[in-house]
N, C-alpha and C positions, 0 to 999 in steps of 0.2 A: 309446523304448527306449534303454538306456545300451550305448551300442554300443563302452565302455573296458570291457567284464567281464568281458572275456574278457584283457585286459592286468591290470586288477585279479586276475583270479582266478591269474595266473603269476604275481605280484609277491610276493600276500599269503606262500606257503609259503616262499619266498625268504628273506624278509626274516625270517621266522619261522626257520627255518633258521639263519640269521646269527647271530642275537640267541642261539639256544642253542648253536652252535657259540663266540663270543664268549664266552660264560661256563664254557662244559665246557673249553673247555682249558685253564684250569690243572688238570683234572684229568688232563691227557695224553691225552685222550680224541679220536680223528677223528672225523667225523663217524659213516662206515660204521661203527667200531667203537663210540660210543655209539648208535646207530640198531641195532644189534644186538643188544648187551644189551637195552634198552628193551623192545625188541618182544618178547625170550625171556621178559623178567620176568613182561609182563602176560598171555602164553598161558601154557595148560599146560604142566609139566610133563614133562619128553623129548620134547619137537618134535621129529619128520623134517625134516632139513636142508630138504628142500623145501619143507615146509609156512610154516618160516619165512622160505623166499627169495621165497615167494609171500606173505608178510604185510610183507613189507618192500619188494617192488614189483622184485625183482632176480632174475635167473640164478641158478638155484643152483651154476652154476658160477665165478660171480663171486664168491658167498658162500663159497668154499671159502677162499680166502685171507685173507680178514676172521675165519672162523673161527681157520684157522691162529694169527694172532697172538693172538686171544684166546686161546686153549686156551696157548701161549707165556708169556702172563701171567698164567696160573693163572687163570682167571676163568669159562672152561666148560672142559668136557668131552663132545667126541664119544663115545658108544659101539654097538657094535653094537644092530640090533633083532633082538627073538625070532624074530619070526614071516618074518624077509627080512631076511638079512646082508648084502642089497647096501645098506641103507638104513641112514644114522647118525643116532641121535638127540643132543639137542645139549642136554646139562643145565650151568644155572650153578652153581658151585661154590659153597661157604661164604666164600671170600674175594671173592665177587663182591657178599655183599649191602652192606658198609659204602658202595660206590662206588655203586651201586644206587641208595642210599637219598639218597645227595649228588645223585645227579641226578636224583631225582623230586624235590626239595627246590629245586631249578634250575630243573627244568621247568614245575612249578606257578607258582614265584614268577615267571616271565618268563610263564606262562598269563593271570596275573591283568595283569601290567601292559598286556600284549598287548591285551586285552580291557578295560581300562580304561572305563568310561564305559558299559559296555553290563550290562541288569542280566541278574537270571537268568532271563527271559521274551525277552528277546531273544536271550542264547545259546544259548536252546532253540530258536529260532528260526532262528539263522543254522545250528545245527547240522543242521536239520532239511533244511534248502533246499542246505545243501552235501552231505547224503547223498543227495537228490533227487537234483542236479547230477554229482556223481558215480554214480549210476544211469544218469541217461540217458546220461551218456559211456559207458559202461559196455558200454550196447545195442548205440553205434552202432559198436564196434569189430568185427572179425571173430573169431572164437573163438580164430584162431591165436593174434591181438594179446594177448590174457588170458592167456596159457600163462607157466610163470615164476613 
């Protein structure tokens, strides 16, 4: 049994992290605040604030401030929900898709080199064993730990 896999398995996001942090910034972009758009682009449509601080692995009171500046730089826009005014939903603006598109063009191309050597039956593979892996973490937390 490879008993680095659990060092392996903290390194790989890390470094993966770096690599597109390293290339987004010259679009000015933080990390939280590209990790923000990203995550809006690919769900639907006027997210509850929550829904996307729970898809991005944060507080949604931590995501208030990362909003703030985006909405600052014209890029989303919080607005009321119908049905519960205590809840904001969080759409990207029209001047958010050119940036959008620069860093899905960023994140692919650091996808591929990332994955370099591995073909497409093995990253069906590894994807398959890393959402395993992330289940069973998943169990062994208490439900408190999941909230967020």
């Amino acid at each position: 049994m490879n008993e680095n896999i659990g060092f392996q398995l903290s390194r790989a996001p890390r470094i993966w992290r770096a690599v597109l942090d390293q290339r987004l910034a010259p679009l000015g972009l933080t990390q939280t605040r590209w990790v923000t758009l990203y995550h809006l682009w690919r769900m639907p449509e006027g997210q509850p604030q929550c829904d996307l601080a729970r898809a991005i692995g944060v507080e949604a009171p931590s995501l208030v401030r990362t909003l703030d500046q985006l909405c600052e730089q014209g890029l989303v826009e919080r607005c009321p929900c119908d049905q519960d005014r205590r809840t904001k939903r969080v759409h990207l603006t029209e001047q958010a898709t050119p940036l959008l598109e620069k860093i899905d063009a960023i994140v692919r191309e650091a996808r591929e080199e990332m994955l370099k050597g591995l073909d497409d039956e093995e990253q069906e593979r590894l994807s398959d064993m890393l959402n395993r892996i992330e289940a069973n973490g998943q169990a062994l937390l208490s439900p408190e730990d999941c909230q967020g």
